[in-house]
MARBA-3410 file (N, C-alpha, C, O; in Angstrom, 1 decimal):
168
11.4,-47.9,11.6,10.3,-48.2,10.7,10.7,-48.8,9.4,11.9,-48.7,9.1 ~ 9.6,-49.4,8.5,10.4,-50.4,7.7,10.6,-49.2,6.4,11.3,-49.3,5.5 ~ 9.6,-48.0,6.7,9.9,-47.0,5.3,11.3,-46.1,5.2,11.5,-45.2,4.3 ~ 12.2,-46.5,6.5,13.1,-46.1,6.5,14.6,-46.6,6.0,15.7,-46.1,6.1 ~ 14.2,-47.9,5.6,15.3,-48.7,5.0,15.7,-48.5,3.6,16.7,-48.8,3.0
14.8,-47.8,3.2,15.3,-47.4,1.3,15.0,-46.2,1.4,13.8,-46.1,1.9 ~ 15.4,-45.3,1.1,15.0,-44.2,0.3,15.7,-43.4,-0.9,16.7,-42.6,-0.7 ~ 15.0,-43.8,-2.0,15.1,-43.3,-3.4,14.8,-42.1,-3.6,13.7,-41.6,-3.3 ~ 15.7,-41.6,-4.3,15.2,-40.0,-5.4,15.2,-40.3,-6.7,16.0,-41.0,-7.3 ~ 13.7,-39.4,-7.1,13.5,-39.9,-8.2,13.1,-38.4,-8.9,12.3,-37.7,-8.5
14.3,-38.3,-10.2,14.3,-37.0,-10.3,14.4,-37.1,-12.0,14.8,-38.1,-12.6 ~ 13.9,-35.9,-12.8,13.7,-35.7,-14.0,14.2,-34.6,-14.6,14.3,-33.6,-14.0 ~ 14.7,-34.9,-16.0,15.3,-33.4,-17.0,14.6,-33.0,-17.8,14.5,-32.0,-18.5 ~ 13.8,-34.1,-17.6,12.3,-34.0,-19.0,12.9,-34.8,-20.1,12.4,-34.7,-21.2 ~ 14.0,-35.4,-20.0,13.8,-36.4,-21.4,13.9,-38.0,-20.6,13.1,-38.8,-20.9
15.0,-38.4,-19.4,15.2,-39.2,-18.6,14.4,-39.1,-17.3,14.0,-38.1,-16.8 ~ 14.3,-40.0,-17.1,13.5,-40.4,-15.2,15.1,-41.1,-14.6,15.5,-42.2,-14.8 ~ 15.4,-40.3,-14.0,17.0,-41.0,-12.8,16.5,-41.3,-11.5,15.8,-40.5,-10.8 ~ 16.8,-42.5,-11.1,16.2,-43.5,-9.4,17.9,-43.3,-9.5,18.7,-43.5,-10.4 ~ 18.1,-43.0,-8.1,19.0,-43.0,-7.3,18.8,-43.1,-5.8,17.8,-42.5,-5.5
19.6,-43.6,-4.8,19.7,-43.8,-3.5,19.5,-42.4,-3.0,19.7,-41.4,-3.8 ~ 19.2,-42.3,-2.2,19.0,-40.6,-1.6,19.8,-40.4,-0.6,19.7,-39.4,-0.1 ~ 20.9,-41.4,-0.1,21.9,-41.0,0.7,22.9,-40.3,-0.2,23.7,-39.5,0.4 ~ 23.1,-40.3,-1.9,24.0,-40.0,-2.5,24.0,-38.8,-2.6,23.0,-38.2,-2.3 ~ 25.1,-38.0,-3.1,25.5,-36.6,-3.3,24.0,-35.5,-4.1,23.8,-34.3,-4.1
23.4,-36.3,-4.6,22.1,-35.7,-5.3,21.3,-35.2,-4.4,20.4,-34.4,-4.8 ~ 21.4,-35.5,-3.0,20.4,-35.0,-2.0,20.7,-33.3,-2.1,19.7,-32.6,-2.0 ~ 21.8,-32.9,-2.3,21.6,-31.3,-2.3,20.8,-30.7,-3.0,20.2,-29.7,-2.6 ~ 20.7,-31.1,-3.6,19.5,-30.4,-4.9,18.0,-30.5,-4.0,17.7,-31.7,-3.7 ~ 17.3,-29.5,-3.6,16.1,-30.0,-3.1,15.1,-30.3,-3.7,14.7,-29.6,-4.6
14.3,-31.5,-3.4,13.5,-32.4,-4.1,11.8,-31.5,-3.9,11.2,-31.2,-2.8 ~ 11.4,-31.3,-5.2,10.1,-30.4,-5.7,9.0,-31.8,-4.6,8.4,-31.3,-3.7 ~ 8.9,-33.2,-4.7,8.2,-33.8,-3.9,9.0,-35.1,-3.3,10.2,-35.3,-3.7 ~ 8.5,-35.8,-2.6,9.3,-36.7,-2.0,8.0,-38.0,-1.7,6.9,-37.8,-1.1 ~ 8.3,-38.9,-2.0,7.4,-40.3,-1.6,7.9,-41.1,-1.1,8.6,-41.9,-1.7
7.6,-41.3,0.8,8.3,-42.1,1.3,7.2,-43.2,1.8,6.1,-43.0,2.2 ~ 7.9,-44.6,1.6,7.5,-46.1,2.3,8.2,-46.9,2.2,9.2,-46.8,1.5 ~ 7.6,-48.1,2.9,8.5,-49.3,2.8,8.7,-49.8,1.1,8.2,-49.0,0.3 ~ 9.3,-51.1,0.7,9.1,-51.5,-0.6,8.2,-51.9,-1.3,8.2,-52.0,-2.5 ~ 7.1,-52.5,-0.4,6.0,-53.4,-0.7,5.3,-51.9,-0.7,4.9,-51.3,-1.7
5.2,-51.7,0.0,4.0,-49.9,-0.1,4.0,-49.4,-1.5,3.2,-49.1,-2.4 ~ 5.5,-49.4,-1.4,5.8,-48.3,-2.8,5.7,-48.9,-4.4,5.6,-48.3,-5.5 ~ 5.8,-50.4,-3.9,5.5,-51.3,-5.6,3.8,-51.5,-5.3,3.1,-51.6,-6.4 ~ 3.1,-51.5,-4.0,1.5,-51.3,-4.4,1.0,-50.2,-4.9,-0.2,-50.1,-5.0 ~ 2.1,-48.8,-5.3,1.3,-47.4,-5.7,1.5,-48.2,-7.4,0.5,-48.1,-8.2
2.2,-48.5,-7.7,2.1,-49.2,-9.3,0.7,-50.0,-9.9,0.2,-50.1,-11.0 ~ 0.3,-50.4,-8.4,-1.3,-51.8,-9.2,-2.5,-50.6,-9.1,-2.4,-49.4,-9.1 ~ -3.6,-51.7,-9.2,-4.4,-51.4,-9.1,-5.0,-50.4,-8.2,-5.5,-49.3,-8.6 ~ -5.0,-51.0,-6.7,-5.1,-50.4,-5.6,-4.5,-49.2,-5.1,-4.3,-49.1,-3.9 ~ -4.1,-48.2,-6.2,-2.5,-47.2,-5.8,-3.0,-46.6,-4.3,-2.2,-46.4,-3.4
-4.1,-46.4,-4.1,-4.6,-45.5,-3.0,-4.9,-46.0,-1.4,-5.1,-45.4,-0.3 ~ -4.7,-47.6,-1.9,-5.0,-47.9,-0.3,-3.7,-47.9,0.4,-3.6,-47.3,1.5 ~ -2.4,-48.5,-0.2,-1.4,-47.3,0.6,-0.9,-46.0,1.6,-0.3,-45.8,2.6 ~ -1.7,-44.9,0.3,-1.7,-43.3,0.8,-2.8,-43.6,2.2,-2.6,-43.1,3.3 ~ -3.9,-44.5,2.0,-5.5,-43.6,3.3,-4.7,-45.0,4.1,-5.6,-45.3,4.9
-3.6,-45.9,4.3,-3.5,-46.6,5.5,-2.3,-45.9,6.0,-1.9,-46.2,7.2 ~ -1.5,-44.8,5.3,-0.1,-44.1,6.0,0.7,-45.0,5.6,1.9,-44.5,5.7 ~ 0.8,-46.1,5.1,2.2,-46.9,4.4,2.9,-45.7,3.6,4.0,-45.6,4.0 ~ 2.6,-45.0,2.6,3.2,-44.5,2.4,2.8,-42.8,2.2,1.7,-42.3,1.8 ~ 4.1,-42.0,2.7,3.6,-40.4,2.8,4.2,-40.1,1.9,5.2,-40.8,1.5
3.8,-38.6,1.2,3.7,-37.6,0.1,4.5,-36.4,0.6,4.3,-36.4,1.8 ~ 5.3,-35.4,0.3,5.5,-34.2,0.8,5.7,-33.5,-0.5,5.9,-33.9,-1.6 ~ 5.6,-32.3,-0.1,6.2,-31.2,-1.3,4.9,-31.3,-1.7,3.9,-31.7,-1.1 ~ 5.4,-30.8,-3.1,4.3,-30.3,-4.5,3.6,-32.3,-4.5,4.3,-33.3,-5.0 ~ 2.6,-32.4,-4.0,1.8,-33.8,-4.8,0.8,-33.9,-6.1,0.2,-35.0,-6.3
0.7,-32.9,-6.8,1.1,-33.2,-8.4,1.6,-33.6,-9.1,1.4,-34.1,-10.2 ~ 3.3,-32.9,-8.2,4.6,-33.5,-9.2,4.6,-34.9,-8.7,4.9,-35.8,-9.6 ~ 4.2,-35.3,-7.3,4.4,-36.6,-6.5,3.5,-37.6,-8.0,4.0,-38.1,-9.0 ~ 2.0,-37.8,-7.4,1.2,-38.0,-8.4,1.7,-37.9,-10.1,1.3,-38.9,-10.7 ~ 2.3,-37.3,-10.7,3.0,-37.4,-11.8,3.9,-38.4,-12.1,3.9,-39.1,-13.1
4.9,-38.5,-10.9,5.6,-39.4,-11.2,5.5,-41.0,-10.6,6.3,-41.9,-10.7 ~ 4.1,-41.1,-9.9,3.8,-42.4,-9.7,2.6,-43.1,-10.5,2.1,-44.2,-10.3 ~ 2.2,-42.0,-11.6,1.5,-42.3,-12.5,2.6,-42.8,-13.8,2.3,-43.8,-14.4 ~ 3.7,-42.2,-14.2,4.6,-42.7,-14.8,5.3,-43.9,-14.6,5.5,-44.6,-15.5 ~ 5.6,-44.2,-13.4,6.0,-45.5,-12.8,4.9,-46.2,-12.3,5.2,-47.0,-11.4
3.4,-46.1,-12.8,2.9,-47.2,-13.1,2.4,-47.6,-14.7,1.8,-48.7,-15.0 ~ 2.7,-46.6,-15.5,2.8,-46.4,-16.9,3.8,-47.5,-17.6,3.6,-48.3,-18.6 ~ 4.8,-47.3,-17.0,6.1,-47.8,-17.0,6.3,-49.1,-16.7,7.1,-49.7,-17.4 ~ 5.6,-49.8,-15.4,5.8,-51.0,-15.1,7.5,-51.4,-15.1,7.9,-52.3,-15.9 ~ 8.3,-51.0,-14.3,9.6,-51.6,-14.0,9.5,-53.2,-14.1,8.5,-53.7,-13.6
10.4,-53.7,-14.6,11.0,-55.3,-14.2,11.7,-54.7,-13.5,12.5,-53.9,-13.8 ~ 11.5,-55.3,-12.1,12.0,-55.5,-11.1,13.3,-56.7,-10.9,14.5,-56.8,-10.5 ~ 12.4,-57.7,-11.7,13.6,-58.6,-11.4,14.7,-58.3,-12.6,15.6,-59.2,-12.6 ~ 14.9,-57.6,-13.4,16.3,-57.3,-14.3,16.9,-56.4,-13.4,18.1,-56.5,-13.2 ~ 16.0,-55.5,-12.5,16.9,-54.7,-11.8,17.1,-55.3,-10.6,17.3,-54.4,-9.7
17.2,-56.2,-10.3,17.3,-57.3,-9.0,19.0,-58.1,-9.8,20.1,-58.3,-9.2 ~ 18.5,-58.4,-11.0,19.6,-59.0,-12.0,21.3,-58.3,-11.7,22.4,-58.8,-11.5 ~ 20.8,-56.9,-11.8,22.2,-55.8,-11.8,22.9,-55.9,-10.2,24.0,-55.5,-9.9 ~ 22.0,-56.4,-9.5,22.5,-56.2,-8.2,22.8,-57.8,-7.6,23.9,-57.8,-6.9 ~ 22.4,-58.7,-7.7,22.9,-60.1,-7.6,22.8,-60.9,-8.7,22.8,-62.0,-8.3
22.8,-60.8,-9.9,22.7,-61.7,-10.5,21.5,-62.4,-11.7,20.4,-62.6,-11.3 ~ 21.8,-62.7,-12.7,20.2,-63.2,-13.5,19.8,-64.1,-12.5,18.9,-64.0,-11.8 ~ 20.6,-65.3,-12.5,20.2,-66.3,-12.0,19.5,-66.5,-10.2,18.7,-67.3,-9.7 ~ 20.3,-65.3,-9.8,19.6,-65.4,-8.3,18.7,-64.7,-8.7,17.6,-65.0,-8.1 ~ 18.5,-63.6,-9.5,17.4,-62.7,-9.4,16.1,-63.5,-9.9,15.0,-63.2,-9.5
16.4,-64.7,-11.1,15.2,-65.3,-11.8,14.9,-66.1,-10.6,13.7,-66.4,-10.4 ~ 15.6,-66.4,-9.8,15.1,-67.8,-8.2,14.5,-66.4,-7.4,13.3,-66.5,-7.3 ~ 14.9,-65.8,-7.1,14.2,-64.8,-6.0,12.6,-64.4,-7.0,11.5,-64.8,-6.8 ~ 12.9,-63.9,-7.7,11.6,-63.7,-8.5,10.2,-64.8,-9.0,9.1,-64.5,-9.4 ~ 10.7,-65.8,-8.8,10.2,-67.0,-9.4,9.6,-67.3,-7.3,8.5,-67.3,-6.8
10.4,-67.4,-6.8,9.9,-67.8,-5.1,9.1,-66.7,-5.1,8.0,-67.2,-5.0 ~ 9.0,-65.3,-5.1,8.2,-64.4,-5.0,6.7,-64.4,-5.4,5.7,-64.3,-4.7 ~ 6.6,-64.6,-6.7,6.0,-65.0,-7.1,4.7,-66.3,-6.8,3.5,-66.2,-6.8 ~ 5.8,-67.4,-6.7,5.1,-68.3,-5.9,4.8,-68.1,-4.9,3.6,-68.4,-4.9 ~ 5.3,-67.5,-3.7,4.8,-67.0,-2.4,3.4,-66.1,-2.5,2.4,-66.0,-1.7
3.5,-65.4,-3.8,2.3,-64.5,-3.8,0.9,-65.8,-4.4,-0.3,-65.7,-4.1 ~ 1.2,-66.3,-4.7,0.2,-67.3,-5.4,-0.2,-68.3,-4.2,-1.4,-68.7,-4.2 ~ 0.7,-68.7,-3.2,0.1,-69.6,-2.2,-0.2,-68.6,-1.1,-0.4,-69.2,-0.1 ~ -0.2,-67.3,-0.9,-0.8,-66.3,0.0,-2.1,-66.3,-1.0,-3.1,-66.8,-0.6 ~ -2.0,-65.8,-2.0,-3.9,-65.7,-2.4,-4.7,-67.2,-2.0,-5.7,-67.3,-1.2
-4.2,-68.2,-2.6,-4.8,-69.5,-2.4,-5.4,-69.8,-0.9,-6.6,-70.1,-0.7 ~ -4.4,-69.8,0.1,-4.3,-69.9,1.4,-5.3,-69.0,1.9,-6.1,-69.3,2.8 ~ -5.3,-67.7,1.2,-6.5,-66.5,2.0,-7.3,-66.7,1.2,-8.0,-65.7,1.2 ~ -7.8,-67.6,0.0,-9.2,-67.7,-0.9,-9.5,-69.4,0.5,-10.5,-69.4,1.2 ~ -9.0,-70.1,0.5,-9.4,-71.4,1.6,-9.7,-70.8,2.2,-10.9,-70.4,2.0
-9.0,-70.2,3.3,-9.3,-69.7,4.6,-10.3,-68.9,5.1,-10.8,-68.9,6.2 ~ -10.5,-68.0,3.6,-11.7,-67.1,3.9,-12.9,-68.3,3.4,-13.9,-67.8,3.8 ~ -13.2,-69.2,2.9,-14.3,-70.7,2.4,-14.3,-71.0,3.3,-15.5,-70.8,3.7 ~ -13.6,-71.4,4.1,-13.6,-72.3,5.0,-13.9,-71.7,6.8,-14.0,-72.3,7.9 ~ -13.9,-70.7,6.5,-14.3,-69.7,7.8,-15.8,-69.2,7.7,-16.5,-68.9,8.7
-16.4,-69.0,6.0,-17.8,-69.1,5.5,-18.3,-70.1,5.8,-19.4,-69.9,6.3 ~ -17.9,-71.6,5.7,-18.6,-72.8,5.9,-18.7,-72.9,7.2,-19.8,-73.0,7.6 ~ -17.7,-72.8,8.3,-17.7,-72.4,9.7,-19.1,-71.5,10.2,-19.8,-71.8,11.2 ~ -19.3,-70.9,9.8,-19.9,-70.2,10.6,-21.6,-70.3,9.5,-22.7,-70.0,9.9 ~ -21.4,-70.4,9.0,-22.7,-71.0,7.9,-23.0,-72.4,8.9,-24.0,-72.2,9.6
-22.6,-73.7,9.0,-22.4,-74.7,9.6,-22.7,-75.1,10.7,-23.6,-75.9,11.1 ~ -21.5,-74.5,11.4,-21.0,-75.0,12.8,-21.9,-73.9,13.7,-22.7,-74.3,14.6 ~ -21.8,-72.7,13.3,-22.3,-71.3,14.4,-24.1,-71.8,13.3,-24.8,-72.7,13.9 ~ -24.5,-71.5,12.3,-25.4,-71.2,11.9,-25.6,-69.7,11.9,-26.7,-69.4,11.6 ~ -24.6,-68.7,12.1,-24.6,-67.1,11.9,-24.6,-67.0,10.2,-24.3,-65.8,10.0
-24.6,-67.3,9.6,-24.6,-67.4,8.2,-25.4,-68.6,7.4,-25.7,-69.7,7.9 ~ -25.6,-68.0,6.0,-26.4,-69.0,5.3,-25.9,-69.4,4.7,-25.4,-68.8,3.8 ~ -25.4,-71.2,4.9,-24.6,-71.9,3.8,-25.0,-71.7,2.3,-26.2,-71.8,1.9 ~ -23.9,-71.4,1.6,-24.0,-70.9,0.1,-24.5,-71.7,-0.3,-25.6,-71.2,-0.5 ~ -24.5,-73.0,-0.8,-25.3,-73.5,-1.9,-26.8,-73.4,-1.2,-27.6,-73.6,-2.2
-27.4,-73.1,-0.2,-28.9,-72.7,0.7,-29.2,-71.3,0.2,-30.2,-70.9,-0.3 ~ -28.3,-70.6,0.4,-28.3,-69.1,-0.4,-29.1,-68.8,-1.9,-30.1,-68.3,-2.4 ~ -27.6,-69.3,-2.3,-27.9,-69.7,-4.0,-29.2,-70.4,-4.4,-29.7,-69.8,-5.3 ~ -29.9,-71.5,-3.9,-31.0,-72.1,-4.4,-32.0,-71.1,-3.8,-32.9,-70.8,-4.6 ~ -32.0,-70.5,-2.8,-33.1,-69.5,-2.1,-33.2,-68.2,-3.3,-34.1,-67.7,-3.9
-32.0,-67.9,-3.3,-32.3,-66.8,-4.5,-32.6,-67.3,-6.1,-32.9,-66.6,-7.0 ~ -32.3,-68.5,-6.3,-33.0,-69.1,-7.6,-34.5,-69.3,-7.3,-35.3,-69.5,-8.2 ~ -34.8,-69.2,-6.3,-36.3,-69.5,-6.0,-37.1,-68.3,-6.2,-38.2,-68.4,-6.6 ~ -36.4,-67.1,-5.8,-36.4,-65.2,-5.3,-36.8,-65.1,-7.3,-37.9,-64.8,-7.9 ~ -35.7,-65.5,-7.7,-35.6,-64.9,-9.4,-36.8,-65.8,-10.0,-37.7,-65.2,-10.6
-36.9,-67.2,-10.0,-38.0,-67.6,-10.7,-39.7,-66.9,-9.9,-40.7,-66.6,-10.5 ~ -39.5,-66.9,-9.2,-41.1,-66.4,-8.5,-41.0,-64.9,-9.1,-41.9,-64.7,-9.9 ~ -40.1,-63.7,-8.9,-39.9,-62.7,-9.9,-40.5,-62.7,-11.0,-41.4,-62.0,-11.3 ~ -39.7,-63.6,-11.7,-40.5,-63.7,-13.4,-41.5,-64.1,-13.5,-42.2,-63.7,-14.4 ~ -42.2,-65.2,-12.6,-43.7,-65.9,-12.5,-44.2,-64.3,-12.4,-44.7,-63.7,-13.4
-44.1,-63.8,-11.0,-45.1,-62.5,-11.2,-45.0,-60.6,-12.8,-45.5,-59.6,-13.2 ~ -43.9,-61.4,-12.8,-44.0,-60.4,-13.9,-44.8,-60.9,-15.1,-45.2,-60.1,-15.9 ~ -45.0,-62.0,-15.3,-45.7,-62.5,-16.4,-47.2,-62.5,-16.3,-48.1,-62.1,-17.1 ~ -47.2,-63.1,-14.9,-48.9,-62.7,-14.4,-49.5,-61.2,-14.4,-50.7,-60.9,-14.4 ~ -48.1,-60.3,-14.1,-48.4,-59.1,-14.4,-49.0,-58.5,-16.1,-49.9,-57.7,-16.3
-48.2,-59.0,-17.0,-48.2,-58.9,-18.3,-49.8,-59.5,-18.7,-50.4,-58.9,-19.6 ~ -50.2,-60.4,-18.2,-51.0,-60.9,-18.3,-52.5,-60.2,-18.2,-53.3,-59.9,-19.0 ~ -52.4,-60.0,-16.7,-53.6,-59.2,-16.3,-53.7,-57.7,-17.0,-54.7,-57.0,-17.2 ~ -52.5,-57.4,-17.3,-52.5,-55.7,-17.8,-53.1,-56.1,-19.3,-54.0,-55.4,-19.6 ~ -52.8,-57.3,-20.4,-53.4,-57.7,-21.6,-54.9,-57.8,-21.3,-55.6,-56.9,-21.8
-55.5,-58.6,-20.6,-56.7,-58.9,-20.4,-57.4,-57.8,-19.8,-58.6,-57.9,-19.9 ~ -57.0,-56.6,-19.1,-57.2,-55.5,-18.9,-57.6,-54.5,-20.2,-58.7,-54.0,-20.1 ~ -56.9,-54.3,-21.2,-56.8,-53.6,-22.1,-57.7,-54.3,-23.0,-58.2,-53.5,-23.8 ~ -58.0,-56.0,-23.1,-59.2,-56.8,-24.1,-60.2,-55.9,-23.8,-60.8,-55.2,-24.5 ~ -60.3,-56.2,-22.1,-61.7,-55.6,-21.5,-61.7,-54.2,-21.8,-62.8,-53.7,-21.9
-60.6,-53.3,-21.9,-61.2,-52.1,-22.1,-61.3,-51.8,-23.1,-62.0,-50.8,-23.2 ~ -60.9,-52.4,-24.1,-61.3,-52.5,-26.2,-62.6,-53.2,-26.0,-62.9,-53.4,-27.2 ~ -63.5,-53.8,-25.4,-64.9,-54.2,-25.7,-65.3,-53.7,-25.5,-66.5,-53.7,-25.6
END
């Protein structure tokens, strides 16, 4: 499995946070929690999304998950550069190209899945007719909001002329 190709210990004295390889001699000491996944799992507990990880099983929790939760609230507090620590292990310069292609790759995956999902809307809006082409949408509900306010005014209206007649 791919959550089995790294696994880090991530351990504290209360003044330092120490990441170490968990094959190394530190494994004796037994670890109060443990957070295991692949790398991409475990850099998505940092964003926004920390949770859709844990409820898809990308990544599992053991031990105390307070202490777990503590320290993945710190390392998203924290925000690692990845690529300086990418730097220590190959290099600035390969790390600034690896980080820079990453990067890019993440920007033409959103683009690609912002088309693809347009273009699968226009499809089936279009071609099937299972859907209401958006700009038909959009004018239908500008039609929804202006008739809205027409009757709320005729409402205002009749409730005024209501209250004339009931002051005569």
């Amino acid at each position: 499995m791919v959550r089995d190709i790294l696994s880090l210990r991530v351990s504290s004295n209360g003044v330092t946070l120490d990441v170490t390889l968990a094959s190394t001699a530190s494994d004796a000491m037994p670890a109060d929690a443990a957070i295991t996944g692949g790398p991409l799992a475990l850099l998505a507990l940092t964003g926004a999304a920390a949770q859709a990880p844990l409820q898809r099983g990308e990544v599992l929790i053991s031990g105390d998950t307070h202490i777990a939760e503590q320290f993945r609230e710190l390392a998203r507090l924290l925000r690692p550069d990845l690529e300086e620590e990418l730097s220590l292990w190959v290099g600035d310069v390969a790390a600034h190209r690896l980080a820079q292609l990453a990067r890019l790759g993440g920007s033409f995956g959103r683009k690609a899945a912002h088309t693809s999902l347009e273009n699968l809307a226009e499809y089936l809006g279009h071609e099937r007719a299972d859907l209401v082409p958006r700009n038909e949408g959009e004018g239908f509900l500008r039609e929804v909001d202006a008739l809205r306010e027409a009757v709320d005014r005729a409402q205002a209206r009749l409730e005024l002329l209501a209250r004339r007649r009931g002051a005569s």
